[in-house]
FIZA-164677 format. One record per residue: x negated, y, z negated of N, C-alpha, C, O, CB in turn; residue in three letters; residue number from 1. Coordinates in nm, 2 decimals. Each point is the difference from the previous one (the first is absolute). Last residue first. Glycine has a CB too. Layout:
<nodes>
     n.px     n.py     n.pz    ca.px    ca.py    ca.pz     c.px     c.py     c.pz     o.px     o.py     o.pz    cb.px    cb.py    cb.pz   residuo   num
        X        Y        Z        X        Y        Z        X        Y        Z        X        Y        Z        X        Y        Z       Ala   NUM
...
</nodes>
This chain:
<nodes>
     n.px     n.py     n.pz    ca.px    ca.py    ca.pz     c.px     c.py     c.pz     o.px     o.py     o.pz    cb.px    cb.py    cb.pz   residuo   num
   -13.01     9.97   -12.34     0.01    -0.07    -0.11    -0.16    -0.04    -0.05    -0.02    -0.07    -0.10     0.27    -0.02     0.18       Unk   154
    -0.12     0.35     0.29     0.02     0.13    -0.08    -0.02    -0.09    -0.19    -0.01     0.05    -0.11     0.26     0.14     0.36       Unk   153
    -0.30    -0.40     0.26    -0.12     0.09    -0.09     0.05     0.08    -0.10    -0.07     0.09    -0.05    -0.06    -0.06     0.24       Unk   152
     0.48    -0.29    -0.05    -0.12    -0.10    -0.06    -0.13     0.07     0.04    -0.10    -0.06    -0.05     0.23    -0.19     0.09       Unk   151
     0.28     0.47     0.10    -0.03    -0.04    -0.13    -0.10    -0.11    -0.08    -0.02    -0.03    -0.11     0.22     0.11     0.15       Unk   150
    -0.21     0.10     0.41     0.02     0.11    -0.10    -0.03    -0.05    -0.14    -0.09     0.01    -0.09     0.28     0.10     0.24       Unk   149
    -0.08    -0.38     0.16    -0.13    -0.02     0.00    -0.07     0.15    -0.06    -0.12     0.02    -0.02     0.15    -0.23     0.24       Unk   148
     0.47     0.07    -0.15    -0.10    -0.15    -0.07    -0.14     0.07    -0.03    -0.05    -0.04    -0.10     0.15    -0.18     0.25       Unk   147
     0.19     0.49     0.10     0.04    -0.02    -0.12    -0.10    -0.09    -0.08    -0.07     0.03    -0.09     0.29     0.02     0.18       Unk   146
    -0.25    -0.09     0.37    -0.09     0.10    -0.04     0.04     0.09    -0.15    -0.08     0.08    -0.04     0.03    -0.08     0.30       Unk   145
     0.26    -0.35    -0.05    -0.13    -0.02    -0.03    -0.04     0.11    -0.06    -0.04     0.01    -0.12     0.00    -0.14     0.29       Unk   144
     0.47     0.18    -0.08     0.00    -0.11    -0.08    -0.13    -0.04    -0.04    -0.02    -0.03    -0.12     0.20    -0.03     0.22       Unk   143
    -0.07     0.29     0.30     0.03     0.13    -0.12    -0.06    -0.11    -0.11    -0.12     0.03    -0.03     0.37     0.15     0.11       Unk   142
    -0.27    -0.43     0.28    -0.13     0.13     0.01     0.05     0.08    -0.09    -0.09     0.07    -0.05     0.00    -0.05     0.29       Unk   141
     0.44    -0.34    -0.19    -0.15    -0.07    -0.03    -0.13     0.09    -0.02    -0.09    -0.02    -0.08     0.17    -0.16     0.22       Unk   140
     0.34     0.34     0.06     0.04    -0.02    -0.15    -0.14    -0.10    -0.10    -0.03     0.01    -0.11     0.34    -0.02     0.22       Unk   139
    -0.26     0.10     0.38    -0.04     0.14    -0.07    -0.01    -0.02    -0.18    -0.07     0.05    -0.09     0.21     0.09     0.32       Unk   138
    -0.09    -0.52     0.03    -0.11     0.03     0.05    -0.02     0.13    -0.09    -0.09     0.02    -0.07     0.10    -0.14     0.32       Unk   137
     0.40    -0.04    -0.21    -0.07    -0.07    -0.08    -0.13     0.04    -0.01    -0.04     0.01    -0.11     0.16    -0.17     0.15       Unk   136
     0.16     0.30     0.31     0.04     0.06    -0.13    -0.09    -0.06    -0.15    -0.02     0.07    -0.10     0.28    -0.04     0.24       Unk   135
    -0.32    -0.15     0.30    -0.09     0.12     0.03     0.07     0.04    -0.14    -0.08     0.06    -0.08     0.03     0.01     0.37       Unk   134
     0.20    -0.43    -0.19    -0.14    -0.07     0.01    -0.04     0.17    -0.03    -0.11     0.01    -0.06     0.09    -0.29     0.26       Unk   133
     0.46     0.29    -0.07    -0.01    -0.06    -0.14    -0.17    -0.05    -0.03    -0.02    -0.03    -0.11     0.32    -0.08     0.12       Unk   132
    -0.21     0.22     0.43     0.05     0.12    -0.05     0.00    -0.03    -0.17    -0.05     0.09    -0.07     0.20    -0.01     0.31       Unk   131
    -0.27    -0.44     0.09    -0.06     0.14    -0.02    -0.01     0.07    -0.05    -0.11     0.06    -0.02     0.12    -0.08     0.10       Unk   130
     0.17    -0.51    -0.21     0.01     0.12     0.12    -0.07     0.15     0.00     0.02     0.06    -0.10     0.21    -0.18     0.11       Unk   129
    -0.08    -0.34    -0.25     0.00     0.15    -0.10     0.00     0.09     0.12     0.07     0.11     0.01    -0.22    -0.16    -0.25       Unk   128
     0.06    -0.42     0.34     0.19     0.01    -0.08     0.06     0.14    -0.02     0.11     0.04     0.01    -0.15    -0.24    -0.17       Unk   127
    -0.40     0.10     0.39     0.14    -0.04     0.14     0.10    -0.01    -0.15     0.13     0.00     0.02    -0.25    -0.21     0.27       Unk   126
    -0.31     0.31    -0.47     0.06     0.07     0.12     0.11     0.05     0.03     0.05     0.11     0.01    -0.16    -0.21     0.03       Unk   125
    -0.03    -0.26    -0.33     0.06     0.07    -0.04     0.01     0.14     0.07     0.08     0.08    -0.03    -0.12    -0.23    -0.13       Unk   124
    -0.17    -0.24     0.29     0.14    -0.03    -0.03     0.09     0.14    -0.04     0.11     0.02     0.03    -0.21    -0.27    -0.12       Unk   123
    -0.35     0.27     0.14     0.04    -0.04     0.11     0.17    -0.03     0.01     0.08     0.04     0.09    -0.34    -0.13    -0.07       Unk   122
    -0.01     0.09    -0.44    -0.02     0.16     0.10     0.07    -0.02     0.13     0.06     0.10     0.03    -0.32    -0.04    -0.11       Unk   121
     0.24    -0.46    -0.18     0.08     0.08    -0.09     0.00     0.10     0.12     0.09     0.01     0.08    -0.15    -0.06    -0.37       Unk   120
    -0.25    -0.28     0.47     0.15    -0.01    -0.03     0.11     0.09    -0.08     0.11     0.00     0.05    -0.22    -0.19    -0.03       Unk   119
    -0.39     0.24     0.11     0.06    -0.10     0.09     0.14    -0.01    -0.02     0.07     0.01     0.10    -0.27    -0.13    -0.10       Unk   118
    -0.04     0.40    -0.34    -0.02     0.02     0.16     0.03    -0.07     0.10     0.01     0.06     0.11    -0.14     0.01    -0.19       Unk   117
     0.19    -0.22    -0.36     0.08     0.15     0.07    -0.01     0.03     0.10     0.09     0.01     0.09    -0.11     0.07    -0.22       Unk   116
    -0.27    -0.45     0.02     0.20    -0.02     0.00     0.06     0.11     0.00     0.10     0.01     0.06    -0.07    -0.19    -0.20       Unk   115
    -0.54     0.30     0.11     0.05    -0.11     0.11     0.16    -0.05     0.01     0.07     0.01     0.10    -0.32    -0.10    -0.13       Unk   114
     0.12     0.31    -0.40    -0.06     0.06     0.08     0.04    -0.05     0.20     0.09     0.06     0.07    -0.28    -0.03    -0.33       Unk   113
     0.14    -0.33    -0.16     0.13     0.06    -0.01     0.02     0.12     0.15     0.08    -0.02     0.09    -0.08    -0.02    -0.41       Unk   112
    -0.38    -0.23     0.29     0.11    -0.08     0.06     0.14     0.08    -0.05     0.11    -0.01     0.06    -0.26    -0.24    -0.06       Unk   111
    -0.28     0.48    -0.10     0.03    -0.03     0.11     0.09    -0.06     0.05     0.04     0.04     0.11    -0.19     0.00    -0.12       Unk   110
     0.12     0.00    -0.46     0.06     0.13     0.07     0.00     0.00     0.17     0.09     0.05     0.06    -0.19     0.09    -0.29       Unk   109
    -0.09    -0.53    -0.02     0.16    -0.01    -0.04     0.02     0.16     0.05     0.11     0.00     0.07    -0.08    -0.18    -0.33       Unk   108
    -0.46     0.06     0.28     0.08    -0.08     0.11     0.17     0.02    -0.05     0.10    -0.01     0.08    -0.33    -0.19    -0.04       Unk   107
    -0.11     0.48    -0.26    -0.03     0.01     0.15     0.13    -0.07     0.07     0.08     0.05     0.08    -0.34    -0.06    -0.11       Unk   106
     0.15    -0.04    -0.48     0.13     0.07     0.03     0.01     0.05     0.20     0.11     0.03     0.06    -0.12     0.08    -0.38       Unk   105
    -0.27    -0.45     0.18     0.14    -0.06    -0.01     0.06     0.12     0.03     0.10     0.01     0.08    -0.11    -0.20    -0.24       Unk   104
    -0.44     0.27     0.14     0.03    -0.11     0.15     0.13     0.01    -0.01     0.06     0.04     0.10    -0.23    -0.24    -0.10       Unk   103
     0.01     0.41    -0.40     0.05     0.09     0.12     0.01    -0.04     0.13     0.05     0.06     0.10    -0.15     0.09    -0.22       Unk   102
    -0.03    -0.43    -0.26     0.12     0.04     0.00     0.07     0.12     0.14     0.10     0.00     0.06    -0.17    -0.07    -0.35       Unk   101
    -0.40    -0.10     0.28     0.16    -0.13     0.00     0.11     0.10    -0.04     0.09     0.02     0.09    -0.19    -0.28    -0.20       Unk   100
    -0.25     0.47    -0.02     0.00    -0.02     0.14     0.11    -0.09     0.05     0.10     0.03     0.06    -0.35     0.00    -0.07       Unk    99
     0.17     0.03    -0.44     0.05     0.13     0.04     0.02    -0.03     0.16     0.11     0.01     0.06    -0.25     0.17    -0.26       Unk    98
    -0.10    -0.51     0.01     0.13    -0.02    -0.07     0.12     0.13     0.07     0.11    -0.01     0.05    -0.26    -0.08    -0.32       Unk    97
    -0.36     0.09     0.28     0.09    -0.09     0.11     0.15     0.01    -0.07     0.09     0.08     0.05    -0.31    -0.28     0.04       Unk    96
    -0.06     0.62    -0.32     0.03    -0.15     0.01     0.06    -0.05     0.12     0.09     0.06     0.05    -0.06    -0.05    -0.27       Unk    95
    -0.06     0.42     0.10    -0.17     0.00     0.01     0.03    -0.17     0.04    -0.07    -0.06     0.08    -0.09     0.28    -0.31       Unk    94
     0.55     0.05     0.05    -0.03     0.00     0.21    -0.13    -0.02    -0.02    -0.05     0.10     0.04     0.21     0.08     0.10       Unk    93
     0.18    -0.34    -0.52    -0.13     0.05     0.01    -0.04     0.03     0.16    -0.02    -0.09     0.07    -0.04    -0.05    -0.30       Unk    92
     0.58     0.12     0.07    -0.11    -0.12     0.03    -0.15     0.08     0.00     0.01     0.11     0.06     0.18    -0.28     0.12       Unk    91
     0.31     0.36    -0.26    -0.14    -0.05    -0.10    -0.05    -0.06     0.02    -0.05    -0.05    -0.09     0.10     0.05    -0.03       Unk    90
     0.21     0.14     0.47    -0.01     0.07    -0.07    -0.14    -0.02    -0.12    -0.11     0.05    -0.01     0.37    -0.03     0.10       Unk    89
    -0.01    -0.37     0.18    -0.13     0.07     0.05    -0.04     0.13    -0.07    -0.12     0.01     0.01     0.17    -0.11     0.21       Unk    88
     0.31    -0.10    -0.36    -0.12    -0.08    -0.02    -0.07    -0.02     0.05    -0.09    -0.08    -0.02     0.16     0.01    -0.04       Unk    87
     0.30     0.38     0.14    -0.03     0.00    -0.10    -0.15    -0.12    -0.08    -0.07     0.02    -0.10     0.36     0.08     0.14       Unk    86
    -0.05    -0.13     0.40    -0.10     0.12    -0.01    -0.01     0.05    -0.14    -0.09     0.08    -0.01     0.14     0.01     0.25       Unk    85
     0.15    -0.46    -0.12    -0.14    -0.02     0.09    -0.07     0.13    -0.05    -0.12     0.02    -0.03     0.22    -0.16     0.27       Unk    84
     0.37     0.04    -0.44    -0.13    -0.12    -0.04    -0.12     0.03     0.10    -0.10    -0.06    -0.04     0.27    -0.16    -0.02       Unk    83
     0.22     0.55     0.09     0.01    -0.06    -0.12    -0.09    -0.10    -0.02    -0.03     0.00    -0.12     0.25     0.04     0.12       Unk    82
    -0.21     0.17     0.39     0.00     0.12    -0.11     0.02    -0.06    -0.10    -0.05     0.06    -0.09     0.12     0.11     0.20       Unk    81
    -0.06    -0.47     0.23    -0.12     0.13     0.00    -0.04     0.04    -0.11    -0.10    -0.02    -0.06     0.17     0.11     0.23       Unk    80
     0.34    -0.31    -0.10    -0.15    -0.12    -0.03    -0.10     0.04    -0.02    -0.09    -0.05    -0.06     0.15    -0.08     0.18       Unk    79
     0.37     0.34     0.03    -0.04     0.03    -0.16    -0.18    -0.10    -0.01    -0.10     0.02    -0.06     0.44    -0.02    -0.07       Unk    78
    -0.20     0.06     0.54     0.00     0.13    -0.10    -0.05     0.02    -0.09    -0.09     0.07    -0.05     0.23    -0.07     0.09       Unk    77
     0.04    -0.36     0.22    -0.16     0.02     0.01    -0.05     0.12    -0.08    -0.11     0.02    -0.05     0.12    -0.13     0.30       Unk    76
     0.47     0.03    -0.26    -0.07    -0.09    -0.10    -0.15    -0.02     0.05    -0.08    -0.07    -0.08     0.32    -0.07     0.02       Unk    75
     0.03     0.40     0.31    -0.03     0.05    -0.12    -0.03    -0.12    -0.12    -0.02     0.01    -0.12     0.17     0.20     0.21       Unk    74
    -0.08    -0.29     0.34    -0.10     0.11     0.04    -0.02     0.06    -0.14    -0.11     0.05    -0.02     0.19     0.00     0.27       Unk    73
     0.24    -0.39    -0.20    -0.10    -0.09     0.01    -0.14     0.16     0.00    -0.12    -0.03    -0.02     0.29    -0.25     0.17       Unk    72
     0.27     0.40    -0.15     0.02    -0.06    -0.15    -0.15    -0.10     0.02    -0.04    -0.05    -0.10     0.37     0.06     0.05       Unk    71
    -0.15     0.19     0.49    -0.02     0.12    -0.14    -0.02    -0.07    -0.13    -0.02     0.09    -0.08     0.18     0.08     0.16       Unk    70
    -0.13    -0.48     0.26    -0.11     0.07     0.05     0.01     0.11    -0.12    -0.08     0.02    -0.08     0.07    -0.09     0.36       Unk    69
     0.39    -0.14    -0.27    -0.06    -0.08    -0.05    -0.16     0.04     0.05    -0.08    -0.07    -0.06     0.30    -0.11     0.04       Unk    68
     0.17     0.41     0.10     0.01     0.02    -0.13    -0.16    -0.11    -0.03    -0.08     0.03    -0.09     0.42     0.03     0.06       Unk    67
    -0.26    -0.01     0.49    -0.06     0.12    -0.08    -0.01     0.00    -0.08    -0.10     0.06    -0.03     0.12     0.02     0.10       Unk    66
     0.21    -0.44     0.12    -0.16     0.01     0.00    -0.02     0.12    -0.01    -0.13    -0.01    -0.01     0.08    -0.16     0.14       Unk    65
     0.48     0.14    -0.17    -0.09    -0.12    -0.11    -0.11     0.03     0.03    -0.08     0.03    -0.09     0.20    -0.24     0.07       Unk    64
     0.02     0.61     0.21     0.13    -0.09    -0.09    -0.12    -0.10    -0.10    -0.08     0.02    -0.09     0.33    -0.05     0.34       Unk    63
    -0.24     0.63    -0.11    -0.03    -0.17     0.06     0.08    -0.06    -0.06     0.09     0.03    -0.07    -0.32    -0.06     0.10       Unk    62
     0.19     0.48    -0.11     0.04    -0.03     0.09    -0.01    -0.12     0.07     0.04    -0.03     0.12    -0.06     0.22    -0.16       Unk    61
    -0.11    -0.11    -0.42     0.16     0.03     0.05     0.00     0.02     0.13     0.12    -0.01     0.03    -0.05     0.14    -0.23       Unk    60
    -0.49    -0.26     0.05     0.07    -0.07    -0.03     0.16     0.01     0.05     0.08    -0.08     0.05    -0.27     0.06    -0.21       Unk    59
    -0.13     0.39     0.28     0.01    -0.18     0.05     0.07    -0.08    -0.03     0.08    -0.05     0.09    -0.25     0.05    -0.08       Unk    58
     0.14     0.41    -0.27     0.08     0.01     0.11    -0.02    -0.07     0.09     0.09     0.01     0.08    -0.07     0.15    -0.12       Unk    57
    -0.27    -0.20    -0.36     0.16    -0.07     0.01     0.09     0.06     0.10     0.12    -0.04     0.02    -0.12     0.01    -0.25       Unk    56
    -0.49     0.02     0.26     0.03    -0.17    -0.02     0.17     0.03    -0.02     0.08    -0.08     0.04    -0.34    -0.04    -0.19       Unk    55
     0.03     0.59     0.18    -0.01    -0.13     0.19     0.09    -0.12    -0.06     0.11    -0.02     0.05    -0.42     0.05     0.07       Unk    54
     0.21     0.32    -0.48     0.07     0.05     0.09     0.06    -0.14     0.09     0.11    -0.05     0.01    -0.27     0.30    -0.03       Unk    53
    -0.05    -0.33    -0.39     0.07     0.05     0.01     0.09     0.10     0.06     0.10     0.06    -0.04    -0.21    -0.16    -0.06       Unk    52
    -0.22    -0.26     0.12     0.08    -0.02    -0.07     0.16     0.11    -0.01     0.12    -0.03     0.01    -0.37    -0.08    -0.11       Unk    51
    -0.17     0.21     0.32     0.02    -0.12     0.09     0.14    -0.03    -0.06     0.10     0.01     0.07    -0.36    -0.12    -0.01       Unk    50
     0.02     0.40    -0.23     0.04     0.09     0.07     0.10    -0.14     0.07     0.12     0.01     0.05    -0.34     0.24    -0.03       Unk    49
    -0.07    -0.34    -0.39     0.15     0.12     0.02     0.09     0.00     0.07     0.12    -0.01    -0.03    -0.21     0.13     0.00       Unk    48
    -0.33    -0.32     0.11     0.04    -0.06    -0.06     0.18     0.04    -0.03     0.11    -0.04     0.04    -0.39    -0.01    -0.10       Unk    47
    -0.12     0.33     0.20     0.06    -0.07     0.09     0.12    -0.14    -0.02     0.07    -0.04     0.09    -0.30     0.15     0.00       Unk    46
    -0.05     0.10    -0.43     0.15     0.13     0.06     0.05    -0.07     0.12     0.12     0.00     0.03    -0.23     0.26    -0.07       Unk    45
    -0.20    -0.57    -0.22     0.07     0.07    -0.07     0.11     0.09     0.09     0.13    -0.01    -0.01    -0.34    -0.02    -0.15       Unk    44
    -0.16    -0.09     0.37     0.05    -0.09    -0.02     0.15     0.05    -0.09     0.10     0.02     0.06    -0.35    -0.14    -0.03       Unk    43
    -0.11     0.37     0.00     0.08     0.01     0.12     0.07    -0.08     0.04     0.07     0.02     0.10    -0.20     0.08    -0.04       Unk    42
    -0.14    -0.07    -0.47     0.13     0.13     0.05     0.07     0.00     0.11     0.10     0.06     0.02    -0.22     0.07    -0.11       Unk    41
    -0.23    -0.46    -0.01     0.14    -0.08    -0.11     0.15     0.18     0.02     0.12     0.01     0.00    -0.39    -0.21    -0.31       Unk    40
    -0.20     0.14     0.53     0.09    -0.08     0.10     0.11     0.03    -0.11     0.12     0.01     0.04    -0.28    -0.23     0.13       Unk    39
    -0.15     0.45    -0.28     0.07     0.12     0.09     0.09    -0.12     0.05     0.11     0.04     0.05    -0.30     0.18     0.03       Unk    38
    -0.10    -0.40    -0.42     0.11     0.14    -0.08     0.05     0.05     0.13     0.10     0.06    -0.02    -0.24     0.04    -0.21       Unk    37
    -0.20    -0.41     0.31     0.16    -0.06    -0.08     0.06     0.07    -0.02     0.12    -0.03     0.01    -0.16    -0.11    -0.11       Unk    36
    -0.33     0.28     0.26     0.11    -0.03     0.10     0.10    -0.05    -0.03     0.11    -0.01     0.05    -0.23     0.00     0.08       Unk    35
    -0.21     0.23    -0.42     0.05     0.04     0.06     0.11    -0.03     0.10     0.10     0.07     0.02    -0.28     0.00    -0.11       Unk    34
    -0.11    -0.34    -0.15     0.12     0.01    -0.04     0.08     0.11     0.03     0.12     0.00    -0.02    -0.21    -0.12    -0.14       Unk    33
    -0.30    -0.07     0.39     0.19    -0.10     0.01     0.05     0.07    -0.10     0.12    -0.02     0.00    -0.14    -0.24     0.05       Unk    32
    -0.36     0.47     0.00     0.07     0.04     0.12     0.12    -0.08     0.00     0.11     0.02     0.03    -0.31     0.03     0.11       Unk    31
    -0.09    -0.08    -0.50     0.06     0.15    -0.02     0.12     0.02     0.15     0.11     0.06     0.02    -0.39     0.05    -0.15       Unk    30
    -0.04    -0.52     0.07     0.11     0.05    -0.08     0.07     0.10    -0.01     0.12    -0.01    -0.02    -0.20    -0.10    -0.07       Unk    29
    -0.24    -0.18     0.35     0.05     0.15     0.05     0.15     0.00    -0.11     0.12     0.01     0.02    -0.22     0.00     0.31       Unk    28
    -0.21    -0.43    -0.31    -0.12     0.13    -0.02     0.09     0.14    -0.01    -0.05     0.09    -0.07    -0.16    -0.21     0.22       Unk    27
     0.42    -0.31    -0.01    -0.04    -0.02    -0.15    -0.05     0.16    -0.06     0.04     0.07    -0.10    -0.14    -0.35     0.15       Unk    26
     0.28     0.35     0.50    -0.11    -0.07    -0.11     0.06     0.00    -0.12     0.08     0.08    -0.03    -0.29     0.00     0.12       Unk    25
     0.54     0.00     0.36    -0.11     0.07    -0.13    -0.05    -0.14    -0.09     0.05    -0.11    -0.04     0.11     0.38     0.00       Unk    24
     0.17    -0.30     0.45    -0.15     0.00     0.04    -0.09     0.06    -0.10    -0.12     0.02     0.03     0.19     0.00     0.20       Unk    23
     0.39    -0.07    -0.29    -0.02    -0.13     0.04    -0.17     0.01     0.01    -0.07    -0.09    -0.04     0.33     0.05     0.18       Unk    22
    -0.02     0.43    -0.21    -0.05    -0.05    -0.12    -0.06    -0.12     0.00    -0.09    -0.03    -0.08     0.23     0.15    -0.02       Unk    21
    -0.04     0.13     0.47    -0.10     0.03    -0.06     0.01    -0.07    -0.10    -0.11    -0.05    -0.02     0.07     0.23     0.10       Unk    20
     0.40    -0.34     0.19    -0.13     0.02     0.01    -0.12     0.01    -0.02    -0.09    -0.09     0.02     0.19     0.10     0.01       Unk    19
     0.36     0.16    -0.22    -0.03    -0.13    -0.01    -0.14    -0.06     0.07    -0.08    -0.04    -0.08     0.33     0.03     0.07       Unk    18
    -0.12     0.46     0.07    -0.09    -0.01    -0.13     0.03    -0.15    -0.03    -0.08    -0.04    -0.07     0.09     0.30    -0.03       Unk    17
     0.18    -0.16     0.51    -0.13    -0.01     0.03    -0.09     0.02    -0.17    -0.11    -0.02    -0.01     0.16     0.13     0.31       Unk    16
     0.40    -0.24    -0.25    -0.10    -0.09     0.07    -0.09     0.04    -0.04    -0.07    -0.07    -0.07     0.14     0.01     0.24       Unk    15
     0.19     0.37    -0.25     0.03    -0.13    -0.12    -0.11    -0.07     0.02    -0.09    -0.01    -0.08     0.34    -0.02     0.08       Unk    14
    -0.14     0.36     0.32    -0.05     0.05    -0.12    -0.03    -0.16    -0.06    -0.09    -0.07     0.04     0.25     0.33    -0.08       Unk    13
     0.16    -0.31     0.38    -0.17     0.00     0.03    -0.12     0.04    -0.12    -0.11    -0.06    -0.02     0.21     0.12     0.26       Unk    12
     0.38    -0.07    -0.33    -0.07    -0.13     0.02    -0.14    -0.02     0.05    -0.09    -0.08    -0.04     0.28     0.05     0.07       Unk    11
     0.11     0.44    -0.05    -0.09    -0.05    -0.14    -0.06    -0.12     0.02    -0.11    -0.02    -0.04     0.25     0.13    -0.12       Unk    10
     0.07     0.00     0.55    -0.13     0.09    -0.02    -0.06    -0.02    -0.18    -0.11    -0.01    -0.04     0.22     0.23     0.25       Unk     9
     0.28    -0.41    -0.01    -0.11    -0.10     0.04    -0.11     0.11    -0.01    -0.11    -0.04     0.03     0.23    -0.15     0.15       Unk     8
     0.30     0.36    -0.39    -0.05    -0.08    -0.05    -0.11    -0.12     0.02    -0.05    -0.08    -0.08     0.25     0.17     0.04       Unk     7
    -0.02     0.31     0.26    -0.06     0.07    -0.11    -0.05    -0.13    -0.07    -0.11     0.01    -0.06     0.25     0.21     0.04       Unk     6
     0.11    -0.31     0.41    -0.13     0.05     0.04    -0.08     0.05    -0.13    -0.12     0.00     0.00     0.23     0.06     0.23       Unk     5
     0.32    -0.17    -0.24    -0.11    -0.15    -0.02    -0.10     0.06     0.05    -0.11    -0.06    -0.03     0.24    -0.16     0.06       Unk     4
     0.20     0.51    -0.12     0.01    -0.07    -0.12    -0.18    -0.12     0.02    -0.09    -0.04    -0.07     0.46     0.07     0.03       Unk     3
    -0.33     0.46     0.36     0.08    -0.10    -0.06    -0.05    -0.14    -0.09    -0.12    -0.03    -0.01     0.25     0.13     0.21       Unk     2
    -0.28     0.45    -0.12    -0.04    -0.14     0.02     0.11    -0.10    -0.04     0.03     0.00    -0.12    -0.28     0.07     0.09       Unk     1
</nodes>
């Protein structure tokens, strides 16, 4: 599977436990916190993978507007992983409070989610090309499934 095909399939993942949690009850605690815990893993490796395979062999093969799409894709990143999903973490999931928050982290992963897909993925195609998209891709599926070894083994 090449690089962006492995990466609009976690997307769909992503969405669709973004969804359910969008559509869980005050009442279904056990179920948001289950989904917090599977969005924040899949979040998390896909996160990696983005960072550390795809965003810098984009960046080096691009110029300004790649350098400046790689450095705007990872400051949605951090926004995630550093202020949205840590304070959804402790938020009570029985509370509105919890609910809002999972609106915000919804709309900031969909609009990050959507600029790849429209622009980074597309772009980065026509720079990286097939044969480099399939080398990433392998290096992404060894890479995951590293990740996900070790975060049952943690």
């Amino acid at each position: 599977m090449n690089a962006i095909e492995l990466l609009k399939a976690d997307h769909e993942k992503v969405k669709s436990i973004l969804a359910q949690l969008s559509e869980s009850t005050d009442r279904g605690i056990k179920k948001r916190t289950d989904l917090l815990a599977k969005l924040e893993m899949e979040i998390t490796i896909h996160t990696r993978l983005e960072e550390e395979i795809l965003y810098p062999a984009f960046k080096q093969a691009g110029g300004k507007d790649e350098a400046e799409m790689y450095y705007e894709a990872k400051e949605e990143h951090r926004t995630v992983d550093s202020l949205v999903l840590p304070d959804l973490k402790v938020t009570d999931p029985s509370t509105p409070e919890f609910a809002g928050r999972v609106k915000v982290v919804k709309e900031l992963l969909e609009h990050h989610i959507e600029e790849e897909e429209t622009d980074m993925f597309p772009d980065a195609e026509k720079l990286l090309g097939k044969e480099a998209l399939e080398a990433l891709g392998e290096q992404m599926e060894t890479m995951k499934a590293q990740y996900r070894k070790d975060a049952q083994a943690a």
